[in-house]
C-alpha positions in Angstrom: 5.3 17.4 -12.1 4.7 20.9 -11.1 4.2 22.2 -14.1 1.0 19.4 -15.1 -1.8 21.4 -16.9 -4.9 20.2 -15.3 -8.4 20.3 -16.5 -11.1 22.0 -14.0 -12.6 19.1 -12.3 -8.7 18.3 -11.3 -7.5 21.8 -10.5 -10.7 21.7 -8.0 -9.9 18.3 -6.4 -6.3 19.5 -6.1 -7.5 23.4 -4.3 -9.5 20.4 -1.8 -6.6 18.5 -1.0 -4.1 21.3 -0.8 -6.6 23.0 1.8 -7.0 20.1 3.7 -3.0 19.8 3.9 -2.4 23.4 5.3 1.3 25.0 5.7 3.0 22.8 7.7 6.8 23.9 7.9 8.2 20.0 6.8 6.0 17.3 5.9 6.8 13.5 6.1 4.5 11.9 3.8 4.2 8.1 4.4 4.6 6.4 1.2 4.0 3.2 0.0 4.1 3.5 -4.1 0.5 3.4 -4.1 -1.9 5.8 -5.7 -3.5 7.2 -2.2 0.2 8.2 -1.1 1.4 8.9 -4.3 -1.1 11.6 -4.7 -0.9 12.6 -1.5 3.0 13.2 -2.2 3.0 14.7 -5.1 -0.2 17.9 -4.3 2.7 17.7 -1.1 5.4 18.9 -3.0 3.5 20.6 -5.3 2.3 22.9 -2.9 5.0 23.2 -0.2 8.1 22.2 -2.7 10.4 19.5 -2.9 12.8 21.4 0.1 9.7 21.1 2.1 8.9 17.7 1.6 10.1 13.9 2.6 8.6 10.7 1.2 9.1 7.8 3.9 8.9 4.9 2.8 8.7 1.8 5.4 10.7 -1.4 4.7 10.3 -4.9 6.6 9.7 -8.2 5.4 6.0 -7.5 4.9 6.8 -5.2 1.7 7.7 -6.9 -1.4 10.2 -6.4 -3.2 8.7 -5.2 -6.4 6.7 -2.3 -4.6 9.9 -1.3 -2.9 11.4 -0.4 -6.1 8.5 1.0 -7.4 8.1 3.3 -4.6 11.5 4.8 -5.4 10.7 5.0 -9.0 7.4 7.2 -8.5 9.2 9.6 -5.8 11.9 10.3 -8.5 9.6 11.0 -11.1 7.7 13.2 -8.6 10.7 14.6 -7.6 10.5 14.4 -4.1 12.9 13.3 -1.8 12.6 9.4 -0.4 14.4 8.0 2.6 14.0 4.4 4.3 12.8 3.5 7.7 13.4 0.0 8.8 10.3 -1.1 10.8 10.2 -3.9 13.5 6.8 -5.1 13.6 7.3 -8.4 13.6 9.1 -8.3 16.9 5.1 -7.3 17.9 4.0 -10.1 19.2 0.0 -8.4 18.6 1.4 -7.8 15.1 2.6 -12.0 15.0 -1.0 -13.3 16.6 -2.2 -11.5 13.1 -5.7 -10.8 14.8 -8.3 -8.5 12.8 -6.5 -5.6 14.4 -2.6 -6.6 12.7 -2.7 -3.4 10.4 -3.1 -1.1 14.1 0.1 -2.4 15.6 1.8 -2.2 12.2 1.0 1.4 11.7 1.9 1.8 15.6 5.2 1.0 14.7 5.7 3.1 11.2 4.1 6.2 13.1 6.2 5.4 16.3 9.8 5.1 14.6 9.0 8.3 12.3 8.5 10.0 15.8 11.5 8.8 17.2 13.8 8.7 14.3 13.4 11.0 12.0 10.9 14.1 13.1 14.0 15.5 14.8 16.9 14.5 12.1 14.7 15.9 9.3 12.8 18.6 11.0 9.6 17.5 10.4 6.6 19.6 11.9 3.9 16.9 10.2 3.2 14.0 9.4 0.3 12.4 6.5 -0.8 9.6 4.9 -3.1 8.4 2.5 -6.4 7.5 4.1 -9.1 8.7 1.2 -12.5 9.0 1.8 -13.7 5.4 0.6 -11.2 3.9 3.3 -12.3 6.0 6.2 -15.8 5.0 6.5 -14.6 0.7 5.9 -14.5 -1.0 9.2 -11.3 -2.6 8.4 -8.9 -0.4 8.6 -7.6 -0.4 12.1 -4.4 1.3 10.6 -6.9 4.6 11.0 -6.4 4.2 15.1 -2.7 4.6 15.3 -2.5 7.5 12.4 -5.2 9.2 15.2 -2.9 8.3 18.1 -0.2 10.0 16.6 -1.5 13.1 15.4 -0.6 11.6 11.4 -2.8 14.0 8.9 -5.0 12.5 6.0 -5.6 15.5 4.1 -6.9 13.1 1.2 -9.9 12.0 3.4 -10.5 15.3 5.1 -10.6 16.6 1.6 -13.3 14.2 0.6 -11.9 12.6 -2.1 -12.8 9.0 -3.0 -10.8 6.5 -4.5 -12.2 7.8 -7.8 -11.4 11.2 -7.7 -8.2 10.1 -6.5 -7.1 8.2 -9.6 -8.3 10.5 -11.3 -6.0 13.0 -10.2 -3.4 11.2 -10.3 -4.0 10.4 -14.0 -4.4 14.3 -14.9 -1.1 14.5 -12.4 0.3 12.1 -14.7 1.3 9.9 -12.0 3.1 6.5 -13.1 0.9 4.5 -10.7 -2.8 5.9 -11.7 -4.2 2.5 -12.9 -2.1 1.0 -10.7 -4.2 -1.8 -8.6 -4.8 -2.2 -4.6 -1.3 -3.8 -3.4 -2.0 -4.5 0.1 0.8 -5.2 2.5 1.7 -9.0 2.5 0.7 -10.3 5.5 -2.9 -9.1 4.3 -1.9 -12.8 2.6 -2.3 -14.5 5.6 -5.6 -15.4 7.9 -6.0 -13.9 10.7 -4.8 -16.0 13.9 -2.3 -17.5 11.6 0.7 -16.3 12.6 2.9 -13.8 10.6 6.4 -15.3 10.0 9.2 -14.0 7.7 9.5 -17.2 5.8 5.9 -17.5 5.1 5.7 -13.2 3.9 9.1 -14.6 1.7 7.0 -17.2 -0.1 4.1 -14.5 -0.7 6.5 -12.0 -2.4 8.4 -14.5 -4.1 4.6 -16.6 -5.2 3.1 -13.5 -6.5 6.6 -12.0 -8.5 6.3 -15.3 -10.2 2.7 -13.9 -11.3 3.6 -10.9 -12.4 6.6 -12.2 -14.1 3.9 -13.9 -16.1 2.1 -11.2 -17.2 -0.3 -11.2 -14.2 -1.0 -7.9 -13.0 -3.4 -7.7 -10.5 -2.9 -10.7 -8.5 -2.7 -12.2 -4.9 -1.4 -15.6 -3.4 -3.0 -16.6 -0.2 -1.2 -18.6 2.2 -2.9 -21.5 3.3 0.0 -23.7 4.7 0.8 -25.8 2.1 -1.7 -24.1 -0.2 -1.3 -21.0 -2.1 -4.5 -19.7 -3.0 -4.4 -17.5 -6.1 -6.3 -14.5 -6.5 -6.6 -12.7 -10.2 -9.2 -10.7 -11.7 -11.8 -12.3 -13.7 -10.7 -11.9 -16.9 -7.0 -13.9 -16.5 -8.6 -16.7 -14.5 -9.1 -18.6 -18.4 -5.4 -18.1 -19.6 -4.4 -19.1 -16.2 -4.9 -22.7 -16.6 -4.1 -22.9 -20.2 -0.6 -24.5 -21.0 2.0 -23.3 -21.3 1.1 -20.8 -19.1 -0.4 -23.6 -16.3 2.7 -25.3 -15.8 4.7 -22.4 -16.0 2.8 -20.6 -12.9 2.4 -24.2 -11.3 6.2 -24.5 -11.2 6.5 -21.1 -10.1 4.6 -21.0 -7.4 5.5 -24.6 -6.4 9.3 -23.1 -6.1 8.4 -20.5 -3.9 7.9 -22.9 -1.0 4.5 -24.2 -1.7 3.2 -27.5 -2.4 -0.6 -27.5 -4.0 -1.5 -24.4 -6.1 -5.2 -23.4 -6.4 -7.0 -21.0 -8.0 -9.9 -19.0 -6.7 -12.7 -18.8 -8.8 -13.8 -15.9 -6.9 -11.2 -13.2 -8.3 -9.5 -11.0 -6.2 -11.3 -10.3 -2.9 -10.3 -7.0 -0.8 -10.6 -7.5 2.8 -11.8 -11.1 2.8 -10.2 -11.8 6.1 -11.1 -8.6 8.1 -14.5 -7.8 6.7 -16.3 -10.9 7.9 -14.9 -10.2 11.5 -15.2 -7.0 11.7 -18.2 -6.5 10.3 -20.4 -9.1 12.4 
């Protein structure tokens, strides 16, 4: 994607971000799939080159299985490089308690393992992610902490880029995933002081890929116990309860391990379990 002609208003946000990067020798680029990284990976190899540049991509239980393929899809059309990293973080028992501070120890242990695992076998002199602008002045994002305690860049936000300007690079970057929505990590599924098991992150990915199967894009089950609260944006919450759509995402859902099936009349809500306990 090297070769993308850009308008002016792009080729100016793209100067910021590349600034805000600098020269580092090797860069590891944590990478989700999502726009932020996505962005972030792409001006990466764009401006240091695909020799230069690693995409890592974290895999645990708490990534589902849909964005783990999609993540590989986007650093192939990018053309960067991709390896794994198996993460532990829900041997973390601050990570299981799933208090207001869950995404901290999560990071911890992405930022950690990169340190110990591959900075050495893949030279790395640097690592990034994708905080943006918007992100870093939200109080809920105690991922922030741990890229701080480990020295992790976020050229994105240092360039001052908001989550506008950064889909709309990534659209003049022609980027796969530029109207892509928000996929939060699963356990984001879960209220805090609930704890975070495997089986109940299993029933999340295997609730919401039952959504998206049915033509659901932006979506999000809640676990409530026995309850799977569905989140979708206001404009599928009608076709969502006619048949034979209904029964179909009733049956679905009800598969995946859970036994009532409700949907939220209030749409999709970012950060409705941190914000109200962080922001108090």
């Amino acid at each position: 994607m090297t070769d993308v002609e850009l308008s002016q208003d792009a080729a100016t946000l793209l100067a910021r971000v590349t600034a805000a990067l600098g020269n580092p020798a090797r860069l590891g680029v944590a990478f989700s799939g999502g726009v932020d990284s996505s962005v972030l990976l792409a001006v990466a190899t764009r401006s240091l080159g695909p020799s230069r540049t690693l995409a890592v991509l974290g895999v645990s239980a708490s990534l589902a299985g849909a964005e783990r393929r999609e993540a590989h899809a986007v650093a192939a059309a990018i053309g960067a490089p991709l390896v794994e990293l198996v993460t532990n973080e829900l041997e973390r028992p601050e990570y299981r308690a799933n208090g207001p501070d869950r995404c901290f120890h999560c990071k911890t242990e992405l930022f950690e393992r990169i340190d110990d695992e591959l900075v050495s076998r893949y030279g790395l002199s640097a690592v990034a992610y994708g905080e943006n602008a918007d992100d870093a002045r939200r109080p809920d994002r105690p991922g922030a902490k741990a890229a701080t305690n480990h020295q992790v860049l976020r050229p994105l936000a240092d360039a001052g880029l908001t989550k506008a300007e950064v889909r709309r690079l990534a659209a003049e970057l022609k980027l796969p995933v530029a109207d892509k929505p928000a996929a939060p990590c699963l356990a984001s599924r879960i209220p805090h002081f609930e704890e975070v098991t495997a089986e109940k992150l299993q029933q999340i990915d295997d609730a919401e890929q039952v959504l998206h199967d049915l033509g659901f894009g932006d979506a999000r089950v809640r676990h409530h116990g026995d309850v799977a609260r569905i989140e979708l944006v206001p404009a599928d919450l009608g076709r969502a309860i006619v048949e034979p759509l209904r029964s179909d995402l009733l049956r679905g859902v009800r598969a995946a391990g859970f036994r009532f099936v409700s949907l939220d009349l209030g749409g999709i809500q970012s950060g409705a379990f941190t914000l109200p306990l962080v922001t108090r």
